[in-house]
BALOBA-1460 file (C-alpha; in Angstrom, 3 decimals):
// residues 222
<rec num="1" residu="x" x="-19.240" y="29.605" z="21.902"/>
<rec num="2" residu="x" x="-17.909" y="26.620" z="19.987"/>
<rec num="3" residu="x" x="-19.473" y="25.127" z="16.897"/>
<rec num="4" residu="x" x="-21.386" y="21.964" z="17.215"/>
<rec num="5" residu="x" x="-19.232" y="18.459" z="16.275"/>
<rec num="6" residu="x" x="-19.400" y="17.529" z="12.828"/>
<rec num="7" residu="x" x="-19.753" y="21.568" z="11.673"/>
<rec num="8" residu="x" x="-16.958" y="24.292" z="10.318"/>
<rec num="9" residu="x" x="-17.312" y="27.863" z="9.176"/>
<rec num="10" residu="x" x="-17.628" y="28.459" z="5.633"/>
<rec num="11" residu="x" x="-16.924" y="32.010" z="3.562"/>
<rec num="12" residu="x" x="-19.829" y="31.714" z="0.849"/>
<rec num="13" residu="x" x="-19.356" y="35.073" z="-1.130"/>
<rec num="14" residu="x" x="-18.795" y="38.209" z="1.451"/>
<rec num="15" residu="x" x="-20.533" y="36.007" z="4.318"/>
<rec num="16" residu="x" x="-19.447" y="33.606" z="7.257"/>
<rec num="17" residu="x" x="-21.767" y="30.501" z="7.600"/>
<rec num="18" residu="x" x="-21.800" y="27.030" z="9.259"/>
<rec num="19" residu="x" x="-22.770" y="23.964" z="7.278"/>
<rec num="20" residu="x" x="-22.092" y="20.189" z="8.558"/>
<rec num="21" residu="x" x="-18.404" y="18.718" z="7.566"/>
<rec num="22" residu="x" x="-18.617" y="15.758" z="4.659"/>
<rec num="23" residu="x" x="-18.128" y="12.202" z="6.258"/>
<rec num="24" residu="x" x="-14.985" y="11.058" z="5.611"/>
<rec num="25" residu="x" x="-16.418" y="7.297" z="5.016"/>
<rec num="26" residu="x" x="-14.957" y="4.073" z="6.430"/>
<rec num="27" residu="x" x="-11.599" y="4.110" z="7.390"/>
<rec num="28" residu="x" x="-8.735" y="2.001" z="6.055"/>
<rec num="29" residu="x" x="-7.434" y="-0.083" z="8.834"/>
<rec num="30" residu="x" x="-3.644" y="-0.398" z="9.127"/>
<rec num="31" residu="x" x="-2.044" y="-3.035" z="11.035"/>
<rec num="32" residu="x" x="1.714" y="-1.556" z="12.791"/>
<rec num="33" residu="x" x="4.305" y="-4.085" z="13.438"/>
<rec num="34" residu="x" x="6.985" y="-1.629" z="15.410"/>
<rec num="35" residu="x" x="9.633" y="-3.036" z="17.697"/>
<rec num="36" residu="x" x="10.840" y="0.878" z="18.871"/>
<rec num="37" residu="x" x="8.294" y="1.722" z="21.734"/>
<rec num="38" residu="x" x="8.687" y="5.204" z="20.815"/>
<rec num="39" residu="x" x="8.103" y="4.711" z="17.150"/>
<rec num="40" residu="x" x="5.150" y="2.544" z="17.246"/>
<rec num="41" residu="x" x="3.686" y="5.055" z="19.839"/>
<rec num="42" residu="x" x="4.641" y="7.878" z="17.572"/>
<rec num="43" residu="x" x="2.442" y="6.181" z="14.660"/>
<rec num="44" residu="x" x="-0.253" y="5.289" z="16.314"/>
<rec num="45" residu="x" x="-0.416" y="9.134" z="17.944"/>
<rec num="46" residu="x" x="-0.313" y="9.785" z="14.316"/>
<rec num="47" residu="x" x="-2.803" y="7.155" z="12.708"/>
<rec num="48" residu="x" x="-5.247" y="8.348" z="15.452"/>
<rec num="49" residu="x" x="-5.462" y="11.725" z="14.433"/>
<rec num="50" residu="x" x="-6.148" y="10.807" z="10.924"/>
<rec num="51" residu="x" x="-9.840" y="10.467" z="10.147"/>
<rec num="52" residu="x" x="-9.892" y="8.056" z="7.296"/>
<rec num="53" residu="x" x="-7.334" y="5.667" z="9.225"/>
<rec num="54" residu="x" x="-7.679" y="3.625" z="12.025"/>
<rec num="55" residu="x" x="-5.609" y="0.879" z="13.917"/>
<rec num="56" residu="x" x="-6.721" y="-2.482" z="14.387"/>
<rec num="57" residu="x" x="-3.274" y="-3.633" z="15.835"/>
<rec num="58" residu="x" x="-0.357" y="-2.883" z="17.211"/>
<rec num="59" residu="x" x="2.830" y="-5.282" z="17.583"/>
<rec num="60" residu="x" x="6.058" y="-5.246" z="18.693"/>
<rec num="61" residu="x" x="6.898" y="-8.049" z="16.459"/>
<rec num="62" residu="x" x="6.375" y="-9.938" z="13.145"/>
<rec num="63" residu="x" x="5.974" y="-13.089" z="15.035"/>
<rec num="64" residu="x" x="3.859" y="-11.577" z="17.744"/>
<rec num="65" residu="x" x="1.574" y="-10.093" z="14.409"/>
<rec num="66" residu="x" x="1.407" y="-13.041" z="12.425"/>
<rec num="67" residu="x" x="-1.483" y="-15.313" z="14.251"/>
<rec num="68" residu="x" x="-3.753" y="-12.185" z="14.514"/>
<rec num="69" residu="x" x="-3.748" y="-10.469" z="11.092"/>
<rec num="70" residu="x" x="-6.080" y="-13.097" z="9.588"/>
<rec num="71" residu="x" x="-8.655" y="-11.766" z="12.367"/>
<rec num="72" residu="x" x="-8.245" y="-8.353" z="11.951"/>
<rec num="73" residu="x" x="-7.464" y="-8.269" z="7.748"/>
<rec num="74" residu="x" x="-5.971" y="-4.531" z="7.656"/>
<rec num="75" residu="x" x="-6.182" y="-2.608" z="4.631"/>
<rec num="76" residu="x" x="-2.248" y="-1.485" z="5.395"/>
<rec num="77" residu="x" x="0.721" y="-2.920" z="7.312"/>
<rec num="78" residu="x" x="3.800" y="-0.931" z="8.463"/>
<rec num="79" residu="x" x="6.539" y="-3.254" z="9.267"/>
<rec num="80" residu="x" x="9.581" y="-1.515" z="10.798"/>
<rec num="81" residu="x" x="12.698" y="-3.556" z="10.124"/>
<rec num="82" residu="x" x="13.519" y="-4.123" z="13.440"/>
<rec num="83" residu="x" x="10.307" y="-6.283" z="14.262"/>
<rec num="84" residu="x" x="10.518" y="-8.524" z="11.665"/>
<rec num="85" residu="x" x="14.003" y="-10.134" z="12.788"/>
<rec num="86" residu="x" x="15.881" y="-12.974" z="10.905"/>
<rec num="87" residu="x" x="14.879" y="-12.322" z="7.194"/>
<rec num="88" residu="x" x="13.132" y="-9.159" z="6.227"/>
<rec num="89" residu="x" x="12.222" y="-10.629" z="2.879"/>
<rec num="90" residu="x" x="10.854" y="-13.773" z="3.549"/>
<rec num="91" residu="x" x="9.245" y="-12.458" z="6.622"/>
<rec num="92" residu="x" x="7.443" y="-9.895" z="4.211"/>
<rec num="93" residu="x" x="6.694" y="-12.745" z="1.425"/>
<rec num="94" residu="x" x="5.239" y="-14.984" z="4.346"/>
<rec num="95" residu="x" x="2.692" y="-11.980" z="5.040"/>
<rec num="96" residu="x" x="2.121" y="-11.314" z="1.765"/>
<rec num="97" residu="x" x="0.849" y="-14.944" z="1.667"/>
<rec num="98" residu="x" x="-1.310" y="-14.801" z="4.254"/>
<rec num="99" residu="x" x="-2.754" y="-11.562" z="3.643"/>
<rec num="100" residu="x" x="-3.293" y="-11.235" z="-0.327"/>
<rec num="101" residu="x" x="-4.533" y="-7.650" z="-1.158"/>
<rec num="102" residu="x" x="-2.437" y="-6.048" z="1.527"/>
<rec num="103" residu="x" x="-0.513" y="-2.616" z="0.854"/>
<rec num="104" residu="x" x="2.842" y="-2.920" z="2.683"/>
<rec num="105" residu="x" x="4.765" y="0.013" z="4.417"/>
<rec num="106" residu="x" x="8.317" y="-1.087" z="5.319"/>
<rec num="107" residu="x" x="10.133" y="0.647" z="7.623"/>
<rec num="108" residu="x" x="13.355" y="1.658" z="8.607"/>
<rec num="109" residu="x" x="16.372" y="3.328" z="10.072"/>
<rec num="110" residu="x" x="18.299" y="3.321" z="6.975"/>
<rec num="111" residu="x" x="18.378" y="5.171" z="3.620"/>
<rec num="112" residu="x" x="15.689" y="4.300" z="1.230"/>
<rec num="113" residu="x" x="18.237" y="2.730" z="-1.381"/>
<rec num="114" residu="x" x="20.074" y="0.799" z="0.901"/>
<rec num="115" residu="x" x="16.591" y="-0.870" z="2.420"/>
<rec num="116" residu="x" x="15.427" y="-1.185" z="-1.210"/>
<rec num="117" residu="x" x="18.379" y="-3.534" z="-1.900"/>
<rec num="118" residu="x" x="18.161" y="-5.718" z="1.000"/>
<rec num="119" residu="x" x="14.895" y="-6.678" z="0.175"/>
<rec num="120" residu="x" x="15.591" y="-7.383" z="-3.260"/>
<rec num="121" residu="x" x="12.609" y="-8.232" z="-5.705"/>
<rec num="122" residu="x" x="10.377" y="-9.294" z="-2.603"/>
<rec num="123" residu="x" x="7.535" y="-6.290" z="-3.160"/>
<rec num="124" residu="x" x="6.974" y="-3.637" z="-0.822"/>
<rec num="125" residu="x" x="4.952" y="-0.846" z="-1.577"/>
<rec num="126" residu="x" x="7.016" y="1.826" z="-0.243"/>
<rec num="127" residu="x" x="9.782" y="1.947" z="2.351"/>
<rec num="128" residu="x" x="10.630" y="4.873" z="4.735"/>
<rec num="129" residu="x" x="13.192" y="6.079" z="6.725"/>
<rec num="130" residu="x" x="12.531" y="6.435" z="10.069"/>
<rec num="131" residu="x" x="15.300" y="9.071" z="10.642"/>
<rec num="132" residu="x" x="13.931" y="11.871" z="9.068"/>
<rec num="133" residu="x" x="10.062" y="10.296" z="9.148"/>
<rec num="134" residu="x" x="7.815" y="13.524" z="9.846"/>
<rec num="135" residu="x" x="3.612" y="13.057" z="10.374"/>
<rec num="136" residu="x" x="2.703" y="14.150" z="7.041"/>
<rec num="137" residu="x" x="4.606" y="12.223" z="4.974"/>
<rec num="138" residu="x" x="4.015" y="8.975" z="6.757"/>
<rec num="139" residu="x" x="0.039" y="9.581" z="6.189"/>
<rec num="140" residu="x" x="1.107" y="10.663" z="3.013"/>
<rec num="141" residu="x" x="2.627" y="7.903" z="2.137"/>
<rec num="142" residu="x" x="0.133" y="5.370" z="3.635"/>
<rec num="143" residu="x" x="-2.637" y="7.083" z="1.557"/>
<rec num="144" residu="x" x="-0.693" y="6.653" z="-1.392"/>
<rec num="145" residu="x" x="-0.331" y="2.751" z="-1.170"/>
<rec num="146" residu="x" x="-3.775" y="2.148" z="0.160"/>
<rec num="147" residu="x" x="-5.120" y="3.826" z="-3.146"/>
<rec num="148" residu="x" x="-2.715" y="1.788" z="-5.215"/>
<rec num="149" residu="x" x="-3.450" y="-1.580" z="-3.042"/>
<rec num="150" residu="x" x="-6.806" y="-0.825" z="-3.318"/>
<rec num="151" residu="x" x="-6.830" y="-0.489" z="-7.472"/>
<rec num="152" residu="x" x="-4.707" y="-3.338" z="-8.169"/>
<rec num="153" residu="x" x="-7.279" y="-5.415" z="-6.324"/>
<rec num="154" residu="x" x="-9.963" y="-4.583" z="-8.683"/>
<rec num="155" residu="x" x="-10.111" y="-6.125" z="-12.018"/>
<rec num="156" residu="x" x="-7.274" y="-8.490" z="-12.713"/>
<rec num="157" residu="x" x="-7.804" y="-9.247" z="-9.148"/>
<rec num="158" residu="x" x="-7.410" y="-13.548" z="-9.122"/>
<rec num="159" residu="x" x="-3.625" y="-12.718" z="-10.518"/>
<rec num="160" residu="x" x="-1.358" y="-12.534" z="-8.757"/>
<rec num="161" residu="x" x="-0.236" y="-8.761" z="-9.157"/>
<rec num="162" residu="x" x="1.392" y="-6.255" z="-6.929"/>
<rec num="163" residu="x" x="-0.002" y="-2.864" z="-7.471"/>
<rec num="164" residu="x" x="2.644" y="-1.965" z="-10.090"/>
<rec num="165" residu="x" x="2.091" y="-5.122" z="-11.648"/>
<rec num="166" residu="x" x="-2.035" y="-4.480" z="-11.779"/>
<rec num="167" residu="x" x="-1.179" y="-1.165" z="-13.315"/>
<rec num="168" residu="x" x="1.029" y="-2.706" z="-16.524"/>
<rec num="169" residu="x" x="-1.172" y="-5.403" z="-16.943"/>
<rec num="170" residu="x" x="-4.141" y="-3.412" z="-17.658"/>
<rec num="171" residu="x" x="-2.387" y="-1.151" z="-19.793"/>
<rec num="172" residu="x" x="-0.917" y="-4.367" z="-22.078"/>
<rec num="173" residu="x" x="-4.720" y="-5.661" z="-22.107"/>
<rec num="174" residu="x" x="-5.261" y="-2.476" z="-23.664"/>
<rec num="175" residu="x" x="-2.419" y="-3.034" z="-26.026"/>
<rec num="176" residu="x" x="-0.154" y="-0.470" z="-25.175"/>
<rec num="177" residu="x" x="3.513" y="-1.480" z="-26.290"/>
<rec num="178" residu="x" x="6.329" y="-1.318" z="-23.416"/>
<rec num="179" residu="x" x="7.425" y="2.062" z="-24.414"/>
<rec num="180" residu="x" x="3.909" y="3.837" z="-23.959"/>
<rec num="181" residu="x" x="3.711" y="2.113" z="-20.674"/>
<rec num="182" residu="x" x="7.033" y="3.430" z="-19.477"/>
<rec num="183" residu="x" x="5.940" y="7.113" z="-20.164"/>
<rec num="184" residu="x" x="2.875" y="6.721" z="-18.538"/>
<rec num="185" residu="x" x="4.161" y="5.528" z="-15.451"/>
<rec num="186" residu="x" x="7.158" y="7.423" z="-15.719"/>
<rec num="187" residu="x" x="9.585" y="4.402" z="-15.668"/>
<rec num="188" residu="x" x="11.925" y="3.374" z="-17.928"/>
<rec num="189" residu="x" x="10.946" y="0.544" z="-20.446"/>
<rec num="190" residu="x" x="13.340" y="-2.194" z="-18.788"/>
<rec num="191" residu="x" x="11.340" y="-1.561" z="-15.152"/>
<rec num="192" residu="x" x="8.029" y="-2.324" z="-17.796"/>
<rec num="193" residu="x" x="10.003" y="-5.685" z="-18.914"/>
<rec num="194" residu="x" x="11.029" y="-6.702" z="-15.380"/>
<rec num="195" residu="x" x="7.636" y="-6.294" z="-14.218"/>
<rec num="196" residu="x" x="6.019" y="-8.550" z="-16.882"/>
<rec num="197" residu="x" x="8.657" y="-11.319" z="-16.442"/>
<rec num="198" residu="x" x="7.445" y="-11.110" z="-12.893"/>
<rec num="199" residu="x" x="3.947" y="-11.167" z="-13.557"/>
<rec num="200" residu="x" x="4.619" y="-14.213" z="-16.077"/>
<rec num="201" residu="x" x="6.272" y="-15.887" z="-13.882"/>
<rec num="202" residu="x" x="4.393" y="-15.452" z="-10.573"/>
<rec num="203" residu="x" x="1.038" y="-16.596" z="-12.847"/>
<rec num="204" residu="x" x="2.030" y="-18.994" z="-14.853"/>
<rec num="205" residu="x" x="1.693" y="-17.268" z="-18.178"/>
<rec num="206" residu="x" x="3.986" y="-16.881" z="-21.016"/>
<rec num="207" residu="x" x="2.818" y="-14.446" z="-23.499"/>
<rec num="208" residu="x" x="1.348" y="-10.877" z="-23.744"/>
<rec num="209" residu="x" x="-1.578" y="-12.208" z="-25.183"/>
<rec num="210" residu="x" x="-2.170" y="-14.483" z="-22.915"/>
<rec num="211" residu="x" x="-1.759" y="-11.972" z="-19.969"/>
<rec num="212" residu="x" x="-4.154" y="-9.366" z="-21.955"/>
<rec num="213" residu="x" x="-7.160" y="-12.403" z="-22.081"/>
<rec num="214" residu="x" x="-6.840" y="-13.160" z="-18.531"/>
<rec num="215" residu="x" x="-6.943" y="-10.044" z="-17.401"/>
<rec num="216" residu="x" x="-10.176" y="-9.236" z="-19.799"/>
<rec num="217" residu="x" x="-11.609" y="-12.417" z="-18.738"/>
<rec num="218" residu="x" x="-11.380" y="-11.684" z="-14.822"/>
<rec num="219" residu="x" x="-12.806" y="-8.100" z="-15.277"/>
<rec num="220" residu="x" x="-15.699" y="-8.796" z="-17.262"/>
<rec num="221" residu="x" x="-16.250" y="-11.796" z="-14.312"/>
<rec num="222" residu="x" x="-15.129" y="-9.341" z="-11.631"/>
């Protein structure tokens, strides 16, 4: 006979027991913007089967997407290459707009490096190729950027910050020099420098001091 929903079989010391499963909480919504029938059927199969991620969209196109994601404000959205037609860049940057706080998942069937180039220094929080794309490693990888959207949307929150961005900036309000930065995130201390001309220029600001007391000032408000 089967076990009850919501219960699993436990070894506690030599015996077998039952006890209930631990709720996995609210699920992070993802929004999938997939031209390839098979593909977008293939993630939502996928998303589905994943208990702390649900879909609150599917679309075959960016344009298609773009009226209904203020509605539906996902946590995630994977945009396949493919579906956003003309400009991948500005089509991400226009999304970006209208959904701040957003972790984006782009798409496509192309090497990593060569999709990394195209879209320049528009930010996207990971990009995948869809040629070798197995289950795991697209949950993986979703997981990943909802954690990191979801941190660089806590304090530091009215900059404007991508999650990278979030995670320099509260290590310079701490007063950590470049180099200490770059060996914590494991980057090299000129990805630290391009990041904060970025952020300086993106907010408006012009020294680190000035980033450091913003950033204070919005988490002690936050």
């Amino acid at each position: 006979m089967g076990l009850p929903n919501g219960f699993r079989v436990v070894r506690k010391g030599g015996d077998m027991s039952t006890e209930k499963q631990p709720s996995p909480g609210v699920p992070s919504s993802v929004c999938l913007i997939v031209a390839d029938p098979a593909l977008r059927a293939a993630m939502e199969r996928w998303v589905s089967h994943a208990a702390d991620l649900v879909s609150v969209g599917t679309f075959a196109s960016l344009e298609e997407a773009r009226s209904h994601l203020p509605r539906v404000r996902p946590a995630l959205v994977v945009l396949e290459e493919q579906a956003a037609g003309g400009d991948l860049a500005v089509g991400i940057r226009q999304l970006k707009a209208q959904a701040p706080g957003v972790g984006f998942v782009v798409v496509a069937a192309r090497p990593r490096l060569q999709l990394r180039a195209r879209l320049g220094t528009t930010p996207a929080e990971a990009v995948l190729d869809t040629t070798c794309l197995l289950p795991r490693r697209f949950l993986k990888v979703l997981r990943h950027v909802r954690d990191r959207s979801a941190a660089g949307n806590g304090p530091g929150k009215g900059l404007r910050l991508t999650p990278r961005q979030a995670e320099i900036a509260a290590l310079i309000a701490r007063g950590w020099p470049d180099k200490q930065i770059a060996h914590a995130l494991r980057c090299s201390e000129e990805t630290v420098g391009w990041h904060l001309k970025q952020i300086f220029r993106r907010n408006g600001l012009h020294t680190r001091a000035e980033l450091a007391a913003r950033f204070a000032e919005e988490r002690r408000s936050g």
